[in-house]
N, C-alpha and C positions, 0 to 999 in steps of 0.2 A: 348396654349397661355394664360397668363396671362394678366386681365386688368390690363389698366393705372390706379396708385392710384391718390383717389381723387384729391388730392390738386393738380398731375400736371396739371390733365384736366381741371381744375378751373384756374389752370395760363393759361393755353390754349384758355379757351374759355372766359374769363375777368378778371377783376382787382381783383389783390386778397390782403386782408387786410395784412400788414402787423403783425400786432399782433400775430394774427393766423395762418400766413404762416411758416411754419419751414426754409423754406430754404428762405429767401428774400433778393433780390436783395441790392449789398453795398451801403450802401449810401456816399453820400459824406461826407470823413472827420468820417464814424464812423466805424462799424466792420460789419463782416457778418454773427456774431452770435447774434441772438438776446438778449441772456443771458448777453453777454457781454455790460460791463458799463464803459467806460471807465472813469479813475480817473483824474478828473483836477486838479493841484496843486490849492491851495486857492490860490487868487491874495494878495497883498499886500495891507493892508488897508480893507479887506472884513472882516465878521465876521461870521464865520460857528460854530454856537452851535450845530445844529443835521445834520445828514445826512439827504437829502431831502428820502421820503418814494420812497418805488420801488415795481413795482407789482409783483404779486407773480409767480413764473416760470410757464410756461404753458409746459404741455407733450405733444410734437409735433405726439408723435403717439395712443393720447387718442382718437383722430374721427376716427382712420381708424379701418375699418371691425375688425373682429375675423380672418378670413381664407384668410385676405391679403396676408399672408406670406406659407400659406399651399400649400404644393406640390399638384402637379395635380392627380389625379388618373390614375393609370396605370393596365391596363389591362392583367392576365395573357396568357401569349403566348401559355403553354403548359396546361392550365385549361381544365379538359374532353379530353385527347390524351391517347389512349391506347398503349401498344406496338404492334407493327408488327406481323397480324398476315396474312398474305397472303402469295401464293409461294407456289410452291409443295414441298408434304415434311414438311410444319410446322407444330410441334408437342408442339408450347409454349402455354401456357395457354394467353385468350383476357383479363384478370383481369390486372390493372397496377402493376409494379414489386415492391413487399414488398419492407419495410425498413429493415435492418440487425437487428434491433433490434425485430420487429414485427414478423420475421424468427425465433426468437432464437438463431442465427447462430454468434459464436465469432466476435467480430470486429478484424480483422488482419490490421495494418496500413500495407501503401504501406512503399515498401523497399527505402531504403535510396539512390541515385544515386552514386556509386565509385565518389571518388572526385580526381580531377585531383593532381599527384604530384608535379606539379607545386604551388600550392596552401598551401602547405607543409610547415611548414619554415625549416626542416632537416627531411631527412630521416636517418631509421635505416640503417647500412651496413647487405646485405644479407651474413650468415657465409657458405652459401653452393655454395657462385657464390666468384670465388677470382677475385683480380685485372686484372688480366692479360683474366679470361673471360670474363669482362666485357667491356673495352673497352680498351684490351692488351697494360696495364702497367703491369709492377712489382707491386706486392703485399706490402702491405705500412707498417712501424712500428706502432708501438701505438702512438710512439710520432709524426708521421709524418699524421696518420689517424687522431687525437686530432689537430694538427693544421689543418689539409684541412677542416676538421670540422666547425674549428672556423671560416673559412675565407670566408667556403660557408656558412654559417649559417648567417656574413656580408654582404656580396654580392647578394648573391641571387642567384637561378636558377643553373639548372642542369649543364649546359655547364659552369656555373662559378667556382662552385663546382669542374667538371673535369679538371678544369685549373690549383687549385690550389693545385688538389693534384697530378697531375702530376710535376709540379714544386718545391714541397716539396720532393718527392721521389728523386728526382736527388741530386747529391752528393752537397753541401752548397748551394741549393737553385736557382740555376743557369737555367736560358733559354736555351734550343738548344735541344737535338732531344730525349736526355731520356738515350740515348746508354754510357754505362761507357766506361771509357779508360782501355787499358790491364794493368790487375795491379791495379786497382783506389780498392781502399775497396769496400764493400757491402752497401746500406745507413743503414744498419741496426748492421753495425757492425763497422761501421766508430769512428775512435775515440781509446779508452782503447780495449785490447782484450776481457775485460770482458762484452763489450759491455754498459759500465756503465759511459759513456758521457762524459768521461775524455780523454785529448788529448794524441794521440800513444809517447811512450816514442821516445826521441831521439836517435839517436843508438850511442856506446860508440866508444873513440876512444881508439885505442891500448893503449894509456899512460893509462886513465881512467878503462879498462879494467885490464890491470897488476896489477892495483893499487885494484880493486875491489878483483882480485883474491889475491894479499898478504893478504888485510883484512880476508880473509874467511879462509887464512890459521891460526892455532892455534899458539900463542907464544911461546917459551920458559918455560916461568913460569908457563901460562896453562900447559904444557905439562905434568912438573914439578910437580904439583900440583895435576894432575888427577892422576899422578902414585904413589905421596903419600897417596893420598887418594883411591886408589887400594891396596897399602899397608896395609892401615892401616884395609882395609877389610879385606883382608884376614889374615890377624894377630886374629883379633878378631874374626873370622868364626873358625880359630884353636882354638882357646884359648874353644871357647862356645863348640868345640868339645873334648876339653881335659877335660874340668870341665865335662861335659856330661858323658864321659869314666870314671871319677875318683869318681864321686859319683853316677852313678848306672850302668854303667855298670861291674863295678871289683865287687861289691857288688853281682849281680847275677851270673857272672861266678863262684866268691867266697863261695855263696851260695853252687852251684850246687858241684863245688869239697868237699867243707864240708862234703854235705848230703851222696856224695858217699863213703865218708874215713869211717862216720858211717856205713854206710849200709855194708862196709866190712869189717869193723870191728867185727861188730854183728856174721856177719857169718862165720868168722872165729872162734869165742867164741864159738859159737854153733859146728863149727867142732873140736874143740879142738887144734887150730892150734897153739893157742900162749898161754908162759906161763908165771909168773911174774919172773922177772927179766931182765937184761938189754936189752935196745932196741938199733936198729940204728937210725938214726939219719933223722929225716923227718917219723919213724916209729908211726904210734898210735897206742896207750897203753890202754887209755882213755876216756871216754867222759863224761863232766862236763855238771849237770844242774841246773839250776838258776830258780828255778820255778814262782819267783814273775817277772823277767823279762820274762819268757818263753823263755829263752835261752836253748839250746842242741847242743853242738858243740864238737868235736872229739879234746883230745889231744895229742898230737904228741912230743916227745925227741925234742929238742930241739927248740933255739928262731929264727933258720934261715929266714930271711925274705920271703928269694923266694920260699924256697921249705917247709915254716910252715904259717908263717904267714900272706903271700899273700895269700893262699889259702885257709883264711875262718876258717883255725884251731886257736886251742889256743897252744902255746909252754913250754915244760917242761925246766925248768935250770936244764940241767943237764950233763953240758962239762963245766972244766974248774974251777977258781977260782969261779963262778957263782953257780957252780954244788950244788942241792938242793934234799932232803931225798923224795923217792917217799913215797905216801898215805899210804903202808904197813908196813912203819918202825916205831918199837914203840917210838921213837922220832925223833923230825924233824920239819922242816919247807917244807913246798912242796908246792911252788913257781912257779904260771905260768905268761905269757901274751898273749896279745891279743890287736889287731886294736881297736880302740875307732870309728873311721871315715875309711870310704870306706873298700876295699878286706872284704866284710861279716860283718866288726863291730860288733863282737861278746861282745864287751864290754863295750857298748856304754854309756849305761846307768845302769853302776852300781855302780855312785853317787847317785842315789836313795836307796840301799840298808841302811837299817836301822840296829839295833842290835837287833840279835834275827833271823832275817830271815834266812831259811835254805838253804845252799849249798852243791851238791849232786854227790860225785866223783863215778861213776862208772866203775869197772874195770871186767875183766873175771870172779873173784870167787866172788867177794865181792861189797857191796855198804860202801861207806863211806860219816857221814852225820858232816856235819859243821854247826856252828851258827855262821852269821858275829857277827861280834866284836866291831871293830873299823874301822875309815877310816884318810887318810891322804891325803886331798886335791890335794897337789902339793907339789913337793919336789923337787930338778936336778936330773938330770940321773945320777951324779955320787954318788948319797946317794944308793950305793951297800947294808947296815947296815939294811936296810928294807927286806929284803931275809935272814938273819941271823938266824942257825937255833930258839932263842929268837930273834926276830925282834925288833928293836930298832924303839921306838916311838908306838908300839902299845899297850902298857900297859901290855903287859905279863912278867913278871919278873921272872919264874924258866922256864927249860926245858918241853915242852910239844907234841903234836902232833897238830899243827898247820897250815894253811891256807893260802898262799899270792897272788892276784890278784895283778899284775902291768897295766898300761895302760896311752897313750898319757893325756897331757893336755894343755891350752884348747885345744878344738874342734877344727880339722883340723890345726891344729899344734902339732908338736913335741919338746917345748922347754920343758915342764916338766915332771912331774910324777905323778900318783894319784893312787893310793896304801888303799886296802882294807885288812883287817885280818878278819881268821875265826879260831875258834877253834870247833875239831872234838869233838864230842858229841855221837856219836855211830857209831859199824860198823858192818854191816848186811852184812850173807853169803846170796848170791843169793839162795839159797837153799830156807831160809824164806819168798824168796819173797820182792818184793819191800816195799822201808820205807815209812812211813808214810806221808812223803813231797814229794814223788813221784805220791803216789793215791790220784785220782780226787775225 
């Protein structure tokens, strides 16, 4: 217990001044703090130059003690208690039980109490427990788990939560026991097939239906149109396979029969099978070489297309008002042709020959060696005058032993002529051995 402070005991037991009493009794008419002064307005007609003086505040708790206010002393309860050591069987030490720190021994806090889920404002969904085991509904959408979500996450509490997502799972949201109608969609699939929250198409009617199926049928003009343009495919799939055919495939077949007219040629020369003088017709006699073109091509009696000049040879003129003096005659013109473009083009390029360069007729007994001469561009087919044993326009003006190369012009056309001269310069028996413009 606490004594009574001074001052009450002094009201208690007599009069106590007011000056010095903190708490004193109201007076009439004034206040009940002593500090307090209240302010008279000036009367009218008085004269207030100063404030009248006031004494100075007194500290109502300057006389009381030091340890007025100090709590009492409290004795400890458990001061000098040892722990328990009585009982059969005890084996603890009578010392009081260390601090954990005094031990050495980790401070481990105590474990935290599970907190009720109630307390929760949303729980996670468990993905190893589905609807239907937890409190058997159907298993919910995202869109439908996302609103039950939201609603318990509103509302509150577990049974509120179960409300609203039983109520969502049901087909537009609707009350009543969960169970669909036979036939009702899935809620998860309710809406577009694709499940993409767009409303199920209408189903068509017969008229709408016929009318969808004319659409999809193709028109006329399409029709029309995709078969010209089938057309026009394969028009141009021939054409790429006729150009294909006519610049390298005739060239290699043309090739190969060429190389083989020489090769049995040769070996007939070697057997002795043929001798100079007339040949038939498609027959090779010859084979001409062009060393600055690297040409060696077999020539054969006559200009027949199919059976000379398709096949990669070169053709002698020699039927006919055409008919031209072979390599042997000590006069003459001796006049062949040959393809410029496709079947071997033996002759392609012999607008490059220049004057001077040597051309190299070989025959069974003999070699026979030319120097081109002259050339003639382009001329018509019917200028025959350039085959003449003196050929017209190549600048030879007496009778001699002379050279004619014929050939298309331009390139892959046969509207003209281009026409080379050569004059023989020597003729070597096989015997001596190849000319000069033969070794490498």
């Amino acid at each position: 217990m606490t004594a009574l402070r001074p001052e009450r005991e002094t009201a208690a037991g007599g009069p106590v001044d007011p000056l010095t009493d903190p708490l004193p009794d109201v007076l009439a008419g004034g206040h009940s703090s002593p500090w307090f002064r209240a302010e008279q307005p000036p009367q009218q007609g008085e004269a207030h130059d100063l404030p009248a003086p006031q004494p100075p505040p007194v500290d109502p708790y300057a006389q009381l003690p030091p340890d007025a206010y100090a709590a009492p002393p409290q004795e400890d309860a458990y001061a000098g208690h040892v722990p328990y050591d009585g009982g059969p069987g005890w084996t603890g030490s009578p010392e009081p039980y260390p601090a954990p720190e005094a031990a050495g021994e980790p401070y481990s806090p105590v474990p935290e109490a599970p907190r009720d889920d109630e307390t929760m404002a949303l729980r996670t969904a468990d993905p190893s427990r589905t609807g239907e085991e937890r409190d058997g509904t159907p298993p919910l959408t995202a869109t439908a788990t996302a609103t039950a979500t939201a609603t318990a996450g509103a509302e509150g509490g577990r049974a509120a939560r179960r409300k609203a997502a039983k109520r969502n799972a049901r087909p537009g949201g609707r009350r009543g026991t969960g169970r669909r109608r036979a036939g009702a969609p899935a809620p998860e699939t309710a809406g577009a097939p694709g499940g993409d929250g767009r409303p199920p198409e209408r189903p068509r009617t017969r008229v709408e239906a016929r009318r969808a199926e004319r659409a999809r049928k193709p028109s006329a003009a399409t029709v029309a149109s995709r078969a010209v343009g089938e057309l026009f495919i394969t028009i141009g799939v021939l054409m790429l396979l006729f150009v294909t055919y006519q610049l390298w495939w005739t060239n290699v077949r043309a090739q190969q029969q060429a190389d083989g007219a020489a090769h049995n040629l040769q070996q007939d020369w070697e057997q002795g099978k043929r001798k100079p003088g007339a040949f038939q017709a498609g027959q090779g006699f010859a084979i001409l070489h062009i060393p600055k073109l690297d040409v060696v091509v077999p020539v054969a009696s006559g200009i027949d297309k199919q059976r000379v000049l398709d096949r990669g040879m070169a053709g002698h003129y020699a039927e006919g008002a055409l008919k031209t003096a072979l390599p042997s005659a000590k006069e003459g013109n001796f006049a062949v042709a040959g393809h410029r473009n496709t079947h071997g083009e033996p002759f392609r390029y012999i607008n490059r020959l220049t004057p001077g360069d040597p051309i190299v007729v070989e025959t069974q007994d003999t070699y026979y060696v030319y120097e081109m001469a002259s050339i003639l561009p382009q001329t018509p087919p019917s200028n025959t005058a350039v085959i003449d044993p003196v050929p017209a326009g190549s600048g030879f003006t007496e009778p001699g032993r002379y050279l004619t190369l014929t050939t298309c012009t331009p390139e892959f056309t046969s509207t003209y002529r281009m026409i080379v001269w050569g004059k023989m310069v020597e003729e070597r028996p096989r015997s001596k051995g190849k000319p000069d413009a033969l070794v490498d």
